[in-house]
LONU-39407 format. One record per atom (N, C-alpha, C): x negated, y, z; residue in one letter. Coordinates in steps of 0.2 Angstrom, whole numbers, plus 2048, in hexadecimal, padded with zeros to 3 digits. Layout:
<sites>
XYZA/...
</sites>
This chain:
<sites>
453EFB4ADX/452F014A9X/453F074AEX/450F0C4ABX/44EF124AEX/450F194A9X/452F1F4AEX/451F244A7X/451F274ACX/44FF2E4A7X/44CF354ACX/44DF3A4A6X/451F3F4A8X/451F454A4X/44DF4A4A6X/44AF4F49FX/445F554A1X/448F5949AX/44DF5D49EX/44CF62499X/453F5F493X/454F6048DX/45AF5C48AX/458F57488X/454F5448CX/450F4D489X/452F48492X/453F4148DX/456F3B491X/452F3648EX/44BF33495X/449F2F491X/449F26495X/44BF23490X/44CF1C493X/447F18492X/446F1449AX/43EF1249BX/443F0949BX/43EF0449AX/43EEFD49AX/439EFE4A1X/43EEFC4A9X/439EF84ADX/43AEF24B0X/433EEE4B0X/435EE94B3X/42EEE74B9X/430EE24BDX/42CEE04C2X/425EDD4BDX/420EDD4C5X/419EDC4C6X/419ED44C3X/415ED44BFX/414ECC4BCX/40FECA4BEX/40CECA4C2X/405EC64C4X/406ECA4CCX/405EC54D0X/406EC44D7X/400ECB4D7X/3FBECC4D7X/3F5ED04D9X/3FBED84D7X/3FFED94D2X/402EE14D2X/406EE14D6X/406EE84D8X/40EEE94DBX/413EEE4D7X/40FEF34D3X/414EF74D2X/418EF44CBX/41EEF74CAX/422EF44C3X/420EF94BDX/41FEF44B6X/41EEF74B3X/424EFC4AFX/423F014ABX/428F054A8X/425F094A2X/429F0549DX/429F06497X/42CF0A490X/42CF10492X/432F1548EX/435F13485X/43AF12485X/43DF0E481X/43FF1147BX/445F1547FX/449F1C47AX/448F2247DX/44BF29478X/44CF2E47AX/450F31477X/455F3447BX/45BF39479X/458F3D47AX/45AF42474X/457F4B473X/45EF4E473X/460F53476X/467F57475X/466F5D473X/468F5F46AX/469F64466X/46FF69469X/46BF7046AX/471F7646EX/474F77468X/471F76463X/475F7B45DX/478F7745AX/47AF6F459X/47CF6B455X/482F6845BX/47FF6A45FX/482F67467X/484F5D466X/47EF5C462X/47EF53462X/478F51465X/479F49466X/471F47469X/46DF44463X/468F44463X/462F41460X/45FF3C462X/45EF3645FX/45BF30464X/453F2E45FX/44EF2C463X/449F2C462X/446F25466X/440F22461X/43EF1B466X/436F1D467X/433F1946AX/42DF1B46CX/428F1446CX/422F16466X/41DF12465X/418F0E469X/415F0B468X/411F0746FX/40DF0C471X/40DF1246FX/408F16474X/40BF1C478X/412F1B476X/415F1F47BX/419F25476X/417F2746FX/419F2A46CX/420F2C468X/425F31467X/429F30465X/42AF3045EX/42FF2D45BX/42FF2F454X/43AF2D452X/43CF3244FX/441F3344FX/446F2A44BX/44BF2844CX/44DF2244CX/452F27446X/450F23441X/456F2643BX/45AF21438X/45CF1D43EX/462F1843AX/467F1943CX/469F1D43FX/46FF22444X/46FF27441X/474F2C441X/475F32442X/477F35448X/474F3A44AX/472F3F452X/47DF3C452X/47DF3D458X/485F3A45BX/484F3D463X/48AF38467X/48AF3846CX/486F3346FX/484F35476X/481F3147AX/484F2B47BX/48BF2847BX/48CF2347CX/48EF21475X/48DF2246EX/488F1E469X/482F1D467X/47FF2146AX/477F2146BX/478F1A46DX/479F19476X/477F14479X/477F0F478X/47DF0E474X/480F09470X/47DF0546AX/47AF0B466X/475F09463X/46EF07466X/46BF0846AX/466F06470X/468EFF472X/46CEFD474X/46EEF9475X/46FEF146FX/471EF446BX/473EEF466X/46CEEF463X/467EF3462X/460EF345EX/460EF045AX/467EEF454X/465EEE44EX/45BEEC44BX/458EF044AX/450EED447X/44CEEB44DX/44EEEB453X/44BEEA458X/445EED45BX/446EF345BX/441EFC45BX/440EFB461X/446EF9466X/448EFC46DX/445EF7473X/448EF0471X/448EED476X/442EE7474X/43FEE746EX/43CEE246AX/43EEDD466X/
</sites>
């Protein structure tokens, strides 16, 4: 796993090693994304489509980061990890 912030946004990538001897580089898969509300001062968690697209995960309510993650982890409908 990977993550990289830009701006109030944390996005979390799936990577993993070259699966055919001919690649090298690891592929990287963006999984989740925390969005952080100035004015609500909560996080927003969001999953992302097979084209890369976000769309807001409404089985949570916006929280902390570490129930966000918690949530990503546990993937209840399996959005995150498959």
């Amino acid at each position: 796993m990977e993550a990289t912030v830009r701006g109030r946004s944390v996005t979390i990538f799936d990577c993993r090693p070259p699966w055919q001897a001919n690649l090298t580089e690891w592929s990287r898969v963006p999984v989740a994304q925390l969005r952080f509300d100035l004015v609500e001062e909560r996080w927003t968690l969001y999953w992302a489509d097979r084209n890369s697209r976000w769309h807001l995960y409404d089985d949570i309510e916006p929280g902390t980061v570490t129930e966000l993650l918690a949530e990503i982890d546990r993937d209840p409908i399996n959005i995150f990890w498959g």
